[in-house]
C-alpha positions as CSV (number, residue, x, y, z in Angstrom):
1,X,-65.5,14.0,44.3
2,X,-63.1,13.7,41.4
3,X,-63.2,15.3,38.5
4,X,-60.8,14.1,35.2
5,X,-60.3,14.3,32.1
6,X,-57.8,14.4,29.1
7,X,-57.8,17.9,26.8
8,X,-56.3,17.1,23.5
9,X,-53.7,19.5,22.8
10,X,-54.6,21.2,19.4
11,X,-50.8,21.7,18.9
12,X,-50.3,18.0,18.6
13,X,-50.3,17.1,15.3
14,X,-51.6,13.1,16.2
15,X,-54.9,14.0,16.9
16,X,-55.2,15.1,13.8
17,X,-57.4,13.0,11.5
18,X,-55.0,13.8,8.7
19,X,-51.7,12.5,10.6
20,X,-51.4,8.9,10.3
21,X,-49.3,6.8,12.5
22,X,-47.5,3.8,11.6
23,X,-51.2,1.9,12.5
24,X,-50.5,-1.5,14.3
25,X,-46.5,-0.3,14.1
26,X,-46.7,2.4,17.0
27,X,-44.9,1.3,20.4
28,X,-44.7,2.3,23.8
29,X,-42.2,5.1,22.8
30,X,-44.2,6.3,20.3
31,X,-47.4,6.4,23.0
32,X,-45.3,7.7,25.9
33,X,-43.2,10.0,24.8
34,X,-44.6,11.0,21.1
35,X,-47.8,11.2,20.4
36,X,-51.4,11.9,21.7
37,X,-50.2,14.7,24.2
38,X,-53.0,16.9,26.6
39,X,-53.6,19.1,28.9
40,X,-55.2,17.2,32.2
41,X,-57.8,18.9,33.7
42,X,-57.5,16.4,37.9
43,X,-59.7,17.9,41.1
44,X,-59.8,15.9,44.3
45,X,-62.2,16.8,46.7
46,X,-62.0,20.6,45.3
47,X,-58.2,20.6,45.0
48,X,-57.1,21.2,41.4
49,X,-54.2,19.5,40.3
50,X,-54.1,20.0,36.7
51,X,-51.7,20.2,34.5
52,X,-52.0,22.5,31.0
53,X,-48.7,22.8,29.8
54,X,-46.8,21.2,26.8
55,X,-49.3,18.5,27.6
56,X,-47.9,14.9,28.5
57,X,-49.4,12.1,26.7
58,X,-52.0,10.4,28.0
59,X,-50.7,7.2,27.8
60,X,-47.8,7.9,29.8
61,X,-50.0,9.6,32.6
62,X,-52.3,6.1,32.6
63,X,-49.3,4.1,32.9
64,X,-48.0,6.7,35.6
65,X,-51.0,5.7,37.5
66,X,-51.0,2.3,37.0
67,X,-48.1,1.5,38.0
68,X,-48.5,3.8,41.0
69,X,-51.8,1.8,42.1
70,X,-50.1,-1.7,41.3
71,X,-47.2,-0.8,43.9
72,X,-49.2,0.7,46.4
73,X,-51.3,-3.0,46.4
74,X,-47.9,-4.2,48.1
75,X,-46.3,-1.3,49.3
76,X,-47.0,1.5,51.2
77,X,-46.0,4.9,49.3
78,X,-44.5,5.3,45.5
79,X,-43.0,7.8,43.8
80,X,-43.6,8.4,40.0
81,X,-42.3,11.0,37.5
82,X,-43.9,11.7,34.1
83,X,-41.7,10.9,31.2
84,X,-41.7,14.2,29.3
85,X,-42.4,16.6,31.8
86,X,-40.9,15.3,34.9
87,X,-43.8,16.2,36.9
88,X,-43.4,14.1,40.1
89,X,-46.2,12.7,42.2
90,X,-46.1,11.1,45.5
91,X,-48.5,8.5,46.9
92,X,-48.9,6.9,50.3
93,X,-50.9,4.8,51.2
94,X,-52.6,3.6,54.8
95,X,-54.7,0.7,54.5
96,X,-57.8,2.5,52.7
97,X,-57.1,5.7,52.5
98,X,-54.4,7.4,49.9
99,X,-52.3,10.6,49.9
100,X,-51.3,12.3,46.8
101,X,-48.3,15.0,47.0
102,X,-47.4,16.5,44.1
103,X,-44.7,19.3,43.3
104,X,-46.1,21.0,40.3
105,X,-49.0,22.1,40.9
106,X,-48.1,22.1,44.7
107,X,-50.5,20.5,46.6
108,X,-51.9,17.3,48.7
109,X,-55.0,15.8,48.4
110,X,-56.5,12.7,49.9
111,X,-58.4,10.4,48.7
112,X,-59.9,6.7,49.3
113,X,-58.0,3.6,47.7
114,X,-61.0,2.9,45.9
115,X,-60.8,6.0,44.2
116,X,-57.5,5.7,43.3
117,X,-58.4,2.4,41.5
118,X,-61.1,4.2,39.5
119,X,-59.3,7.1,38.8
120,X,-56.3,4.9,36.8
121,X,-58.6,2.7,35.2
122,X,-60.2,6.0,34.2
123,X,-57.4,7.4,32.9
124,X,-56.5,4.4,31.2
125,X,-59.8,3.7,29.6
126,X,-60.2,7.5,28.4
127,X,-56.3,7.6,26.9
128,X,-57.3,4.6,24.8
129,X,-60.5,5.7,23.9
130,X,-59.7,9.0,22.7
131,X,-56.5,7.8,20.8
132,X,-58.9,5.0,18.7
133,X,-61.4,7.7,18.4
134,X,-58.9,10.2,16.5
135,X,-57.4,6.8,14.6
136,X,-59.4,3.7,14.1
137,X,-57.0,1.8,12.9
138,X,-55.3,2.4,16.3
139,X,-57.5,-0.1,17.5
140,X,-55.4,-3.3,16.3
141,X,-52.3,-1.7,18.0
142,X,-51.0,-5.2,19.8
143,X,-48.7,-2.7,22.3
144,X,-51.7,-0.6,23.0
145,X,-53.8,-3.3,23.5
146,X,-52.3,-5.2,25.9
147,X,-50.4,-2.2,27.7
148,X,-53.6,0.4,28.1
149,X,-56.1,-1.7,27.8
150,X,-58.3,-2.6,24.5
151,X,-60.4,0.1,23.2
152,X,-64.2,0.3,23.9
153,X,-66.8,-1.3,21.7
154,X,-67.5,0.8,18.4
């Protein structure tokens, strides 16, 4: 079983309702390395890998996974680093099954390909979800629409 979710940080000022971002003008600087940070609550199969520090944002640990999973359709392990906090994660992968070694929190977890593939479209549903959710207007963000994914049906 896997367990995920995004925990706004309150100390982020763009989750605010009262903040307001460029609308439409935001790009994938502003989403990666900006804005929209959280804490990440991740268990695997009763290993907790979460994160709750300075909080990354949450598009930058979709993309992390996405490009992770997109790799491993060709290749057989990846490496990926988070943009702000440098947390690494390793992944290798052996036909359908997938292990996950990380650094920070230590630990190694696996899980099945398939569960890989829902976790990062997951993760990149929710990060899109809870940033149009906070700012509407977020919604018509070209870069976050065709990056992320587009946001769910109000």
């Amino acid at each position: 079983m896997i367990e995920f979710s995004f925990e706004p940080r309150a100390d982020d000022v763009s989750w605010s309702p009262r903040w307001r971002p460029g609308t439409t003008e935001l790009n994938g600087s502003d989403f990666c390395l900006k804005y929209f940070k959280a804490d990440r609550r991740l268990v695997i199969h009763g290993t907790d890998l979460s994160v709750r520090i300075a909080g990354e944002p949450v598009v930058d640990f979709a993309l992390l996974l996405d490009y992770a999973t997109r790799t491993l359709e060709t290749s057989t392990e990846v490496t990926v680093e988070a943009s702000l906090t440098q947390h690494k994660y390793s992944l290798r992968r052996d036909r359908d099954s997938v292990t996950l070694t990380t650094q920070w929190p230590q630990g190694r977890v696996s899980l099945s390909w398939d569960e890989l593939r829902h976790l990062t479209e997951q993760a990149k549903s929710d990060a899109v979800r809870l940033i149009t959710t906070a700012h509407p207007a977020l919604r018509d963000n070209q870069w976050l629409r065709q990056t992320v994914g587009s946001p769910p049906i109000a």
